[in-house]
DONU-991385 format. One record per residue: x, y, z of N, C-alpha, C in turn; residue in one letter. Coordinates in steps of 0.02 Angstrom, whole numbers, padded with zeros to 5 digits, always signed. Layout:
XYZXYZXYZA
...
This chain:
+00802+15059+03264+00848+15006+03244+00909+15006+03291X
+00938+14951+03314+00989+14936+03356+01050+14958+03319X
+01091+15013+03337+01150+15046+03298+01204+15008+03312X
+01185+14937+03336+01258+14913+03357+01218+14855+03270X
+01184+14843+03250+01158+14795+03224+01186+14805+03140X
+01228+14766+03104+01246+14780+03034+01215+14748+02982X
+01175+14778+02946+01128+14751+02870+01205+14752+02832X
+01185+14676+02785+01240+14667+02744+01252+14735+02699X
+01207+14740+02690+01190+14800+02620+01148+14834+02636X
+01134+14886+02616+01120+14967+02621+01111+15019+02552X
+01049+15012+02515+01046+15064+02471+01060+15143+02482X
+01028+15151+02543+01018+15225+02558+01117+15251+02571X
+01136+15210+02593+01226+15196+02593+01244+15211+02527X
+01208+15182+02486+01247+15164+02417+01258+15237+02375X
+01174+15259+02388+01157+15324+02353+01192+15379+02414X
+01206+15375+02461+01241+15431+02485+01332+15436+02468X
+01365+15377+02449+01439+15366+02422+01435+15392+02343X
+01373+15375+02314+01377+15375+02244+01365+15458+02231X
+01338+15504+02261+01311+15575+02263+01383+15607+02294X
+01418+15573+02345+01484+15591+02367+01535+15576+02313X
+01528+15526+02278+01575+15529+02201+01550+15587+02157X
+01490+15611+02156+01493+15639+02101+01506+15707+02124X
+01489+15724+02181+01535+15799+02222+01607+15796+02201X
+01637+15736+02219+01706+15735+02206+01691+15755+02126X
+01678+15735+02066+01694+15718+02017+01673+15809+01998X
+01620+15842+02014+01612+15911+02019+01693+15952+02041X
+01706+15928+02079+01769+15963+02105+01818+15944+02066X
+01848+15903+02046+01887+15893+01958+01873+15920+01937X
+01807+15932+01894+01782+15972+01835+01807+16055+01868X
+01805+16064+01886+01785+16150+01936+01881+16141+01942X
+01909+16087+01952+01983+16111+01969+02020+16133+01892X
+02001+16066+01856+02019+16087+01782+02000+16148+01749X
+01930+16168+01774+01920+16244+01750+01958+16278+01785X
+01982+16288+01834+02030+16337+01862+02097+16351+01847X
+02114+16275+01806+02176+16272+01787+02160+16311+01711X
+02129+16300+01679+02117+16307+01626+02114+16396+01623X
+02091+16421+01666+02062+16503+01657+02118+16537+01700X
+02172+16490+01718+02233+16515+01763+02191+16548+01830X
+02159+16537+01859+02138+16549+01918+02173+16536+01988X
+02185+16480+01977+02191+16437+02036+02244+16464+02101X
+02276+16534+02076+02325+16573+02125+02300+16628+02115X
+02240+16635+02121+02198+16723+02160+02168+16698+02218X
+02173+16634+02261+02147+16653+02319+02227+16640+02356X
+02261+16656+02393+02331+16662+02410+02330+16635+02484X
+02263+16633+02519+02269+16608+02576+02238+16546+02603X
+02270+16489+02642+02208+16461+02678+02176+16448+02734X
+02109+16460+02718+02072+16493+02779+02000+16425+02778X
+02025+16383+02795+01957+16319+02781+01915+16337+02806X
+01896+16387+02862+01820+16410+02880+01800+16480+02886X
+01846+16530+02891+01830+16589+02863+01832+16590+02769X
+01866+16558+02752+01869+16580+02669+01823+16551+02622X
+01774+16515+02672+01702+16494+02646+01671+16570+02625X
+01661+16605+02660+01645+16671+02634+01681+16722+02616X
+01657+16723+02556+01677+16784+02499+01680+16838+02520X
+01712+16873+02480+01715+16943+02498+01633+16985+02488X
+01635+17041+02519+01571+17044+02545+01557+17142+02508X
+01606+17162+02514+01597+17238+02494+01687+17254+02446X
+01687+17320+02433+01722+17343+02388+01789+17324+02428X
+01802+17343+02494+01855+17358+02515+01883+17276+02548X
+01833+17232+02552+01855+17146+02566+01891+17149+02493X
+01843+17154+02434+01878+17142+02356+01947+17169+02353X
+01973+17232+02369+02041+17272+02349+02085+17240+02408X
+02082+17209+02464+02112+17183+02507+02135+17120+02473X
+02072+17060+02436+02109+17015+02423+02154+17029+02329X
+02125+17066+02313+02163+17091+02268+02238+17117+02271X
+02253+17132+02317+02327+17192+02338+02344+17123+02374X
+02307+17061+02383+02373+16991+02410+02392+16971+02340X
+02352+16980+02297+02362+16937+02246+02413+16977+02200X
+02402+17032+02219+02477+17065+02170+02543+17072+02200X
+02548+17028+02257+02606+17025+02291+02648+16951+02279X
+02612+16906+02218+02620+16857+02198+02678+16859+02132X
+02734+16813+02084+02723+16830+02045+02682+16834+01986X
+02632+16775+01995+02591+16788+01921+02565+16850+01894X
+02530+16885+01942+02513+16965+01947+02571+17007+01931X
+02650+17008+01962+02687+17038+01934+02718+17025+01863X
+02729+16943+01848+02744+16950+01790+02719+16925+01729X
+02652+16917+01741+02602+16879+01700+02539+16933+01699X
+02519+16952+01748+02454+16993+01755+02439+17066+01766X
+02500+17089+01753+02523+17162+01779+02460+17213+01754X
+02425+17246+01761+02371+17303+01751+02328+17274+01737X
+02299+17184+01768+02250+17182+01780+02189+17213+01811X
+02146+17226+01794+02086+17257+01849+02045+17217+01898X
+02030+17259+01944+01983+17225+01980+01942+17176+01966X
+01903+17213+01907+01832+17165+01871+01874+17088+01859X
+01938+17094+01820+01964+17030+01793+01990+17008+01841X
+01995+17022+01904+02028+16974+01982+01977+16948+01994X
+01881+16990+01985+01846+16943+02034+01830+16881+01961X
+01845+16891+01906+01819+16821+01866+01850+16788+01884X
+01938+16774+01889+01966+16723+01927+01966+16690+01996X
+01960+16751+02032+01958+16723+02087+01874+16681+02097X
+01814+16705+02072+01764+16659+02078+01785+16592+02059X
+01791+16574+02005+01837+16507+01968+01875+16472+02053X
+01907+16492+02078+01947+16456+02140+01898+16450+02205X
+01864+16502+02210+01837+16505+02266+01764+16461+02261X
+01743+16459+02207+01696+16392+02213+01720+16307+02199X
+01770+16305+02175+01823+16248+02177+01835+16227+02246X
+01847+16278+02300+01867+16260+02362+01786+16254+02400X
+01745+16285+02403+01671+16285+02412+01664+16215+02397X
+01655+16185+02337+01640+16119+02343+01669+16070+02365X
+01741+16086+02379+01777+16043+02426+01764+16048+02502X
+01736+16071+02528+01689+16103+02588+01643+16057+02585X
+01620+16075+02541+01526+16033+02541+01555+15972+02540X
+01615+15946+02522+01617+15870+02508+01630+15834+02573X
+01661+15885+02616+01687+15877+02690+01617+15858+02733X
+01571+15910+02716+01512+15920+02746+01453+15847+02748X
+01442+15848+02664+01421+15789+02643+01439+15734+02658X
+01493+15716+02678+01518+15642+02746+01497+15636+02779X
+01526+15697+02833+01511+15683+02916+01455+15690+02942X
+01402+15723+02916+01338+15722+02905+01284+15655+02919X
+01271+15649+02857+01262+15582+02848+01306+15514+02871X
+01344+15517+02873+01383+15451+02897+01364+15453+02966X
+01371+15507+03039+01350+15497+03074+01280+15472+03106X
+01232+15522+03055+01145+15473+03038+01150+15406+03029X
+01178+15385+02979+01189+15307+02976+01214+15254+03011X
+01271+15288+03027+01305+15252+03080+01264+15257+03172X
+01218+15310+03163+01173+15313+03241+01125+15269+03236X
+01075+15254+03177+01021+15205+03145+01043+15156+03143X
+01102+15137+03133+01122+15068+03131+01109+15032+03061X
+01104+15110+03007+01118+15090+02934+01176+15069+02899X
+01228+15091+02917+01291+15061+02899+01315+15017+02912X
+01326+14964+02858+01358+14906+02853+01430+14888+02882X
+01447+14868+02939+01511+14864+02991+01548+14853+02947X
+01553+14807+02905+01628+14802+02862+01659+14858+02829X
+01592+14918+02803+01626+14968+02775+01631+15040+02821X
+01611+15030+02899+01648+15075+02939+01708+15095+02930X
+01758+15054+02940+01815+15082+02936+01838+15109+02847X
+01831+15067+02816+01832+15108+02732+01802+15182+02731X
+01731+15201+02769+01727+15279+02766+01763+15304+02805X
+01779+15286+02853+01828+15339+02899+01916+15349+02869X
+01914+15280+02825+01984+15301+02760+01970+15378+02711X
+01888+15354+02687+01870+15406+02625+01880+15488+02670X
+01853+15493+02729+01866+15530+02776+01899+15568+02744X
+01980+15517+02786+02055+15541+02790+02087+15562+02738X
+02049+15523+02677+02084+15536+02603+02051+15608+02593X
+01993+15631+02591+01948+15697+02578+02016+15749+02617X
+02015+15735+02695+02026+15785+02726+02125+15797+02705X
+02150+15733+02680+02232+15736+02655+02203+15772+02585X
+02171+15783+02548+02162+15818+02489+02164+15882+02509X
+02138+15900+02542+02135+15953+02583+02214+15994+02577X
+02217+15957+02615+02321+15972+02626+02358+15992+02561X
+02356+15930+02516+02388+15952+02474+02367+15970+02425X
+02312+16016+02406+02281+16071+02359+02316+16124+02391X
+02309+16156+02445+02342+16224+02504+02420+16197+02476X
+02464+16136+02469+02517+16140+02453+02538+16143+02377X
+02501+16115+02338+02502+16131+02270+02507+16226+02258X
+02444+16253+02283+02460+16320+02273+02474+16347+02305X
+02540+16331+02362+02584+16372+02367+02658+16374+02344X
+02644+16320+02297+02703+16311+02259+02696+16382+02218X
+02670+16403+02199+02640+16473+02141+02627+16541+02197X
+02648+16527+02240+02626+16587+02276+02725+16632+02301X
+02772+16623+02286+02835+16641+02286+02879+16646+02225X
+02889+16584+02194+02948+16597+02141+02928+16584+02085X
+02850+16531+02073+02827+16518+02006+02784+16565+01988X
+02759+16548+01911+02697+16607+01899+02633+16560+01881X
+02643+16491+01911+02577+16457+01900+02613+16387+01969X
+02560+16338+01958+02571+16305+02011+02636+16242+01980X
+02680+16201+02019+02717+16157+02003+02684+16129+01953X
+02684+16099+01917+02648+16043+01871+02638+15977+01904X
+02691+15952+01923+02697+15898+01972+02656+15892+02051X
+02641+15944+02063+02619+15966+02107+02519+15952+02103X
+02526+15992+02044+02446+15981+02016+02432+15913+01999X
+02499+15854+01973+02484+15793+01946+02466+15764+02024X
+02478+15768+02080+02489+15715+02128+02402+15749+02161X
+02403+15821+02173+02327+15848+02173+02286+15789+02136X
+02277+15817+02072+02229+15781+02017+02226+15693+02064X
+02291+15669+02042+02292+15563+02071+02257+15575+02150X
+02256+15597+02206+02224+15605+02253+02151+15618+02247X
+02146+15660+02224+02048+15654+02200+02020+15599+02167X
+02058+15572+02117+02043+15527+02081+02047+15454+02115X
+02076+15467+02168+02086+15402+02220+02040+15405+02270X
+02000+15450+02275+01968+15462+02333+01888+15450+02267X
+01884+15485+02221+01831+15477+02185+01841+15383+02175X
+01882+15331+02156+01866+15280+02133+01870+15249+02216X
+01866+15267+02258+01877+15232+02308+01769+15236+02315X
+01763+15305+02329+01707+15307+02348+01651+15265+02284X
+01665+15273+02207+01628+15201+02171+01629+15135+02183X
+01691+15111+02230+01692+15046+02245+01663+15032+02313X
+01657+15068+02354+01626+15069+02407+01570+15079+02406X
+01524+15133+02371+01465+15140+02364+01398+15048+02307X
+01463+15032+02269+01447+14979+02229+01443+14913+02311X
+01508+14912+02344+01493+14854+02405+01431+14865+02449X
+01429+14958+02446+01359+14958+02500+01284+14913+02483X
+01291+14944+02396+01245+14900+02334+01229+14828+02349X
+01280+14797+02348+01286+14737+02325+01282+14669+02384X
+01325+14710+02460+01340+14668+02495+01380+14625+02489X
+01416+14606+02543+01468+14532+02529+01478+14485+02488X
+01513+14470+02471+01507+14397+02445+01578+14374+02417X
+01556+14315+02424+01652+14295+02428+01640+14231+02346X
+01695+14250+02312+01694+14228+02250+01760+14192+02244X
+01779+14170+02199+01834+14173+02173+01833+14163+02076X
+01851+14236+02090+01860+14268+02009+01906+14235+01976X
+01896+14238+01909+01933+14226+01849+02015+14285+01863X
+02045+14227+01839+02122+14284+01870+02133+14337+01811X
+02135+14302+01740+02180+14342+01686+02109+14390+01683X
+02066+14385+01668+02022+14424+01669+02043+14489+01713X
+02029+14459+01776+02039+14532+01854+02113+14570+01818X
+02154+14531+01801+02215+14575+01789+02229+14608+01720X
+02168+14599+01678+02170+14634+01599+02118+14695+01664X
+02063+14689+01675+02025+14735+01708+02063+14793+01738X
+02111+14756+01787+02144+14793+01830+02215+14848+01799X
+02249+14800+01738+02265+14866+01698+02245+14905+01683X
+02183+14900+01648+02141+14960+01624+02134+15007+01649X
+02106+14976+01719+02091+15039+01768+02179+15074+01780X
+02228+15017+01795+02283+15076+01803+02326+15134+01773X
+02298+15088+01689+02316+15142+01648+02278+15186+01632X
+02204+15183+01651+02163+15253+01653+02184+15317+01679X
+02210+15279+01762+02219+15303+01820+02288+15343+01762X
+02343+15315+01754+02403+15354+01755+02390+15403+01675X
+02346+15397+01629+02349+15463+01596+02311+15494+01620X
+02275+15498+01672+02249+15559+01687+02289+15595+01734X
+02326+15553+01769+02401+15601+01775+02454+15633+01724X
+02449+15589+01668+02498+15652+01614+02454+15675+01585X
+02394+15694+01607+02350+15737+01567+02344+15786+01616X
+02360+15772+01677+02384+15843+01712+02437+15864+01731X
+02491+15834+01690+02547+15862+01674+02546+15894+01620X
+02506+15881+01571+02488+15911+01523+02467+16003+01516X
+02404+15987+01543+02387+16056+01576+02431+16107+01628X
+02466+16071+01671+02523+16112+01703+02586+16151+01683X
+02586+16098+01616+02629+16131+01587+02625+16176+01513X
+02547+16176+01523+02533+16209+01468+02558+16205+01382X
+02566+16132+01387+02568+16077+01343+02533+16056+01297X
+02482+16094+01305+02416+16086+01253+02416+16127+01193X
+02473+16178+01200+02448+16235+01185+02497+16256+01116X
+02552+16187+01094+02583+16198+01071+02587+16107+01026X
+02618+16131+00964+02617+16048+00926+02544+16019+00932X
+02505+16065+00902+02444+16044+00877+02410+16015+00814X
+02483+15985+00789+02451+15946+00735+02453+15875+00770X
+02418+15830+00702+02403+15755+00722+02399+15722+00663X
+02443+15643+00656+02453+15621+00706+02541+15652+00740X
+02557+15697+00694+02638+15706+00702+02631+15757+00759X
+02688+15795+00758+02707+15842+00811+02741+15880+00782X
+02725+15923+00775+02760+15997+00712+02780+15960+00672X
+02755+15913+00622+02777+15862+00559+02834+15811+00583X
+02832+15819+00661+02885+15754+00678+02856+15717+00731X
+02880+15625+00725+02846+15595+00783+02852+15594+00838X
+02932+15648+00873+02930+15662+00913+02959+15752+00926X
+02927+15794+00956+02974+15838+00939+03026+15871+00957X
+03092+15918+00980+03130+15906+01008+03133+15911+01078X
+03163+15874+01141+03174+15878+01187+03230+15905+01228X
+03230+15960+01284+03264+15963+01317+03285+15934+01358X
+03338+15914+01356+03379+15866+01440+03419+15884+01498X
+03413+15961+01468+03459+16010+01535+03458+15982+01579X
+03389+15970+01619+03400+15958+01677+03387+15884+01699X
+03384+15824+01665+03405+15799+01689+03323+15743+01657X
+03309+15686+01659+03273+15635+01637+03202+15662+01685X
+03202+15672+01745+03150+15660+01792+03121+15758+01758X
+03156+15777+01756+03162+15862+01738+03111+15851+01678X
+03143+15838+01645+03101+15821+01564+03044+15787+01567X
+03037+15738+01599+02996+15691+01600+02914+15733+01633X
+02951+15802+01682+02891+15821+01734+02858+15893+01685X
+02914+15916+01671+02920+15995+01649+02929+15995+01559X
+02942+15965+01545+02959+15964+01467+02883+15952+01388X
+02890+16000+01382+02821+16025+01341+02816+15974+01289X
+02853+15951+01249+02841+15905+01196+02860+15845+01228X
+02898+15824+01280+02924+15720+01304+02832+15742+01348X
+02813+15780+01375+02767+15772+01415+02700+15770+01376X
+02672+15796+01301+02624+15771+01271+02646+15719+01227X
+02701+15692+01230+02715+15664+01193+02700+15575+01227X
+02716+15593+01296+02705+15543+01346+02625+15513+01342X
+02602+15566+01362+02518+15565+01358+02499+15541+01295X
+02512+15557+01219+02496+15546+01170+02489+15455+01172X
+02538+15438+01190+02575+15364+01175+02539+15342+01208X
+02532+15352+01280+02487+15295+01330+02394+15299+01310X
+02399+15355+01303+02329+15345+01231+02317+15288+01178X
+02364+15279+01159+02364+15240+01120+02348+15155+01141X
+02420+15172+01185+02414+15093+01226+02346+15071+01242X
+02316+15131+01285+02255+15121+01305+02203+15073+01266X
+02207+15132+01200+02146+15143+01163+02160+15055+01130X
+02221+15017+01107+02235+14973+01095+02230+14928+01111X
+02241+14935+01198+02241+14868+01252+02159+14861+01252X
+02116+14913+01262+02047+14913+01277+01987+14882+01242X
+02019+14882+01160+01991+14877+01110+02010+14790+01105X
+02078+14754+01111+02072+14689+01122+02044+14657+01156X
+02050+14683+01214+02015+14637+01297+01963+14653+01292X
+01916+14702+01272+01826+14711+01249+01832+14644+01188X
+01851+14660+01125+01828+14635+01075+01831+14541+01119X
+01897+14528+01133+01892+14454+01169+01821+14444+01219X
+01805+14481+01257+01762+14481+01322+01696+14476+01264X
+01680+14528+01242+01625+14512+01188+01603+14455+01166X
+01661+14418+01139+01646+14356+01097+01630+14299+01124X
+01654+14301+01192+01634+14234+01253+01568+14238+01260X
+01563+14192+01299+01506+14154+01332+01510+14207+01402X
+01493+14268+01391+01480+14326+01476+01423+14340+01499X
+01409+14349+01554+01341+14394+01578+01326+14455+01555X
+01272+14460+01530+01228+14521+01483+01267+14576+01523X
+01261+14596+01557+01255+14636+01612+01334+14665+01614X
+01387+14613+01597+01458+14643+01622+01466+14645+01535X
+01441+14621+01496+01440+14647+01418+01415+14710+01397X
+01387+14752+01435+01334+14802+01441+01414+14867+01444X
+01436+14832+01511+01472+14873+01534+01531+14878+01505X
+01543+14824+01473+01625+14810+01428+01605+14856+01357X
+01536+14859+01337+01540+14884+01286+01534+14987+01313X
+01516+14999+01351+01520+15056+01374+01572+15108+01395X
+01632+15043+01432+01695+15074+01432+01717+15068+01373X
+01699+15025+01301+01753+15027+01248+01729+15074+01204X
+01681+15103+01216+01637+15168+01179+01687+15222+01223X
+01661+15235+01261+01725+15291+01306+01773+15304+01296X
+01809+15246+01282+01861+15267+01256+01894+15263+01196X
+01871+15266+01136+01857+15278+01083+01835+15352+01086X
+01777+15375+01109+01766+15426+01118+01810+15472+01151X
+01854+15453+01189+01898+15514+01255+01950+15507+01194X
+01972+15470+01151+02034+15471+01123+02021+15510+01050X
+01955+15523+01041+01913+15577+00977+01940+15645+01005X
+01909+15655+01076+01901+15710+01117+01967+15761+01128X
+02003+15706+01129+02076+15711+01137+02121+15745+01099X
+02108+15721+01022+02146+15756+00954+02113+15796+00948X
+02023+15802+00939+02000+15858+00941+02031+15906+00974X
+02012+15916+01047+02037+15974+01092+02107+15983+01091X
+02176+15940+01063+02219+15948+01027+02226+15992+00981X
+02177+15998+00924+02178+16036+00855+02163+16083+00855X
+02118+16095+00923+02084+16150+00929+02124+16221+00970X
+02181+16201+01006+02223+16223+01024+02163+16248+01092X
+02145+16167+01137+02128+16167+01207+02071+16236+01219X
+02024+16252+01172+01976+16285+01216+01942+16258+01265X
+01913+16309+01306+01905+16298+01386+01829+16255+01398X
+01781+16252+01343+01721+16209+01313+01750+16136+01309X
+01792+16125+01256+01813+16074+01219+01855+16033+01284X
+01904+16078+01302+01955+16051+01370+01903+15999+01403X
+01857+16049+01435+01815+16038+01502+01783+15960+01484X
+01744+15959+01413+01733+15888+01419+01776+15835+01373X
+01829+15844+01358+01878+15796+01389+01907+15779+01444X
+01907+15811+01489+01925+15831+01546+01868+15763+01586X
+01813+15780+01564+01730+15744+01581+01732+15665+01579X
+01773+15684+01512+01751+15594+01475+01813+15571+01502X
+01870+15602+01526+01921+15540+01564+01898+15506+01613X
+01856+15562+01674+01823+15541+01730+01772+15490+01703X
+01745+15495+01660+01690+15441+01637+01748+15382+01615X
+01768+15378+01581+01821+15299+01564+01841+15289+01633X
+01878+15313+01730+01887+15295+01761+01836+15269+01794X
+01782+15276+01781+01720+15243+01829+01689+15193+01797X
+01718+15184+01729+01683+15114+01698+01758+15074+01699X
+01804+15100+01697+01845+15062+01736+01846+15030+01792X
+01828+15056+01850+01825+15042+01909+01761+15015+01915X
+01720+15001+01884+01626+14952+01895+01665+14892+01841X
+01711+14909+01804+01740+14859+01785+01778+14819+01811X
+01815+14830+01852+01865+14791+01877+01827+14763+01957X
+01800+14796+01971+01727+14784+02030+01690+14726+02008X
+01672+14729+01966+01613+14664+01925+01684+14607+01930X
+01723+14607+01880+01764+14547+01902+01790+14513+01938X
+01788+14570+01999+01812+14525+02045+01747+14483+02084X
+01678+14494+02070+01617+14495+02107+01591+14419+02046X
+01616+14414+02001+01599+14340+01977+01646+14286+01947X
+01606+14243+01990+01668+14161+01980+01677+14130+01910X
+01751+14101+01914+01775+14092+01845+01716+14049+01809X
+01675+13997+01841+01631+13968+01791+01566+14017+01779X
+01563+14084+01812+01514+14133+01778+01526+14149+01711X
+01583+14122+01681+01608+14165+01643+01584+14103+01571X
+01579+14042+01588+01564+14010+01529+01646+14000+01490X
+01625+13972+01421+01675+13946+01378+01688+13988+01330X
+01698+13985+01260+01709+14033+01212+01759+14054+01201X
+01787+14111+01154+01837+14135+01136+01873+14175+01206X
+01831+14227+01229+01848+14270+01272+01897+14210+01335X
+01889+14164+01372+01894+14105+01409+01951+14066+01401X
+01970+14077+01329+02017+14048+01320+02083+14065+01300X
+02053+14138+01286+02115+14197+01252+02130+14211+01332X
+02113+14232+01375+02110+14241+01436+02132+14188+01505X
C-alpha cells in the first residue's frame, strides 16, 4: 500500500487507540491503588529506563529500601517498617510506572507500522503525535507529583495528584475520541446545538469530579464524616480558613468532600433530566442505547459513592468506584462524540426537541 495514500477510516486504527485507552484506564486503576495502599513514595527515583527493572537480589532490595527511609513518610509515618512491608508497596508503584512504559511502548510501535502501510488516516496524524506528547507530558508530571512527598510532605501534594489524575484522564478521553474518528471517518454535520452543550456539560462535569475525587483521596478525605446524607449530623461540617479560600478549597478535609459530595449531586440531577428529555423524543435507537447507559452509570457511581463512603473507603470498594467514574467518562465522551456526529433533523420532533 502507498504510505503516502490516506483511507478515510481505519478499524485496525480504531482497535489499536481503543486498547491504548484501556492501558491508560489500567494505569488509573493501578494509580488509585497506589494511592490507596500509600505506596506511591517507595520508589524515590526517576529512572524511565533503568527502573523498568526491579530489584533483582537481597542487596538491590536494602539499597532501595535505605532511599526510602531517607524520606519523611518512612521517618514519620513508617518508622520500623520491614523489608517484607517495603517490597508490598513498592510493587504497588513499580507496576503503576511499568504500565506507563507499556503505554509509551504501545504507540510508537504500532503507529509507526501504520503510518509505514499507509494505514493511518492523514487527518489523525497529527492528533497521535498530540496523544504522543500528552503520554510523554504525563510522564513529567507523575516524577513531579512524587516529588512533592519526597522532602517536606509525608504523602504526595493533593493538588499535585489532582492535576496527575486530569492529565490521564485527558489523554484517556482524547484517545476514545480519536479511536471513535478512526471508526467512523469524516463527516461533516451540523449538530443540534442545545443538545452538544447539555452533552458537553456532562462530560465536563464528569471530567471535574473526578478531580475532587482526587482531592479527595489526597487528602485522605474519605476517611472521615462517614455518615450520609449529613456530615457528622451536619450539612456541612466545620471548616478551616487559616489559610486562606484556595488553601481550604485544595487541603481542607470536610469543604473538600463536601465539594465532591455536591457536584455529585448536580451531576446525578443534571444527567437524570437531559436522559429522561432525550428518551422521550423522537432519537436514534442507537444514541438512546447510549443515553440510557450513561444514566445507569451514574446512578450507579453515585450508589458506589455513599457506599464506599459508609464503608470508610476500603481498598475493594474504593477501586471500583474509582472504575465506575472512568466508566461514566467514556459514556460521556461517546456521548458528546455521537452529538456532534448527527444533524439537528436526525434528531426528529418530540419532547426531547423542544425542551432542548
Amino acid at each position: 500500500m502507498n504510505r503516502y495514500a490516506s483511507p478515510p477510516r481505519s478499524t485496525p486504527v480504531a482497535i489499536w487507540l481503543f486498547a491504548l485507552a484501556a492501558l491508560v484506564f489500567l494505569m488509573v486503576l493501578l494509580g488509585g491503588a497506589t494511592r490507596l495502599t500509600h505506596s506511591g513514595l517507595s520508589i524515590t527515583e526517576w529512572k524511565p529506563i533503568k527502573g523498568a527493572i526491579p530489584p533483582l537480589n537481597t542487596a538491590e532490595w536494602t539499597r532501595e529500601f535505605q532511599h526510602y527511609q531517607q524520606i519523611p513518610e518512612y521517618r514519620l509515618v513508617n518508622r520500623g517498617m520491614s523489608l517484607d512491608a517495603f517490597k508490598g508497596i513498592y510493587w504497588w508503584e513499580w507496576w503503576h510506572r511499568l504500565v506507563g512504559r507499556l503505554v509509551g511502548l504501545a504507540f510508537i510501535l504500532p503507529f509507526g507500522w501504520f503510518w509505514f502501510r499507509g494505514e493511518l488516516p492523514k487527518r489523525l496524524i497529527w492528533r497521535c503525535l498530540v496523544l504522543f506528547g500528552l503520554g510523554g507530558l504525563q510522564g513529567l508530571i507523575g516524577w513531579w507529583m512524587v516529588s512533592s512527598g519526597l522532602a517536606k510532605l509525608t504523602s504526595v501534594a493533593p493538588e499535585r495528584l489532582a492535576i496527575h489524575l486530569g492529565a490521564a484522564l485527558i489523554l484517556f478521553v482524547a484517545l476514545i475520541w480519536t479511536g471513535l474518528e478512526a471508526l467512523n471517518g469524516p463527516e461533516r454535520v451540523r449538530p443540534s446545538r442545545r443538545w452538544t452543550i447539555a452533552a458537553g456539560l456532562v462530560l465536563g462535569m464528569a471530567y471535574v469530579q473526578c478531580l475532587l475525587g482526587a482531592l479527595v483521596a489526597g487528602n485522605r478525605a474519605g476517611l472521615i464524616y462517614n455518615d450520609w446524607p449529613l456530615m457528622n449530623g451536619r450539612f456541612l461540617a466545620p471548616i478551616s480558613w487559616q489559610g486562606g479560600f484556595f488553601h481550604a478549597f485544595l487541603h481542607d478535609q470536610a469543604l473538600v468532600q463536601f465539594d465532591h459530595r455536591m457536584l455529585a449531586y448536580a451531576l446525578l440531577l443534571f444527567v437524570s433530566v437531559y436522559a429522561g428529555l432525550f428518551l422521550k423524543g423522537r432519537m436514534p435507537e442507537g444514541m438512546k442505547v447510549g443515553m440510557g447507559a450513561l444514566l445507569g452509570l451514574v446512578w450507579l457511581q453515585a450508589a458506589l459513592g455513599i457506599a464506599t463512603l459508609m464503608a470508610v473507603a476500603p481498598l475493594w470498594l474504593a477501586m471500583i468506584h474509582q472504575t465506575g467514574a472512568v466508566l461514566v467518562l467514556t459514556a460521556a465522551t461517546a456521548g458528546l462524540w455521537s452529538m456532534l456526529r448527527f444533524e439537528q433533523r436526525s434528531f426528529g420532533g418530540g419532547i426531547g426537541s423542544r425542551a432542548l
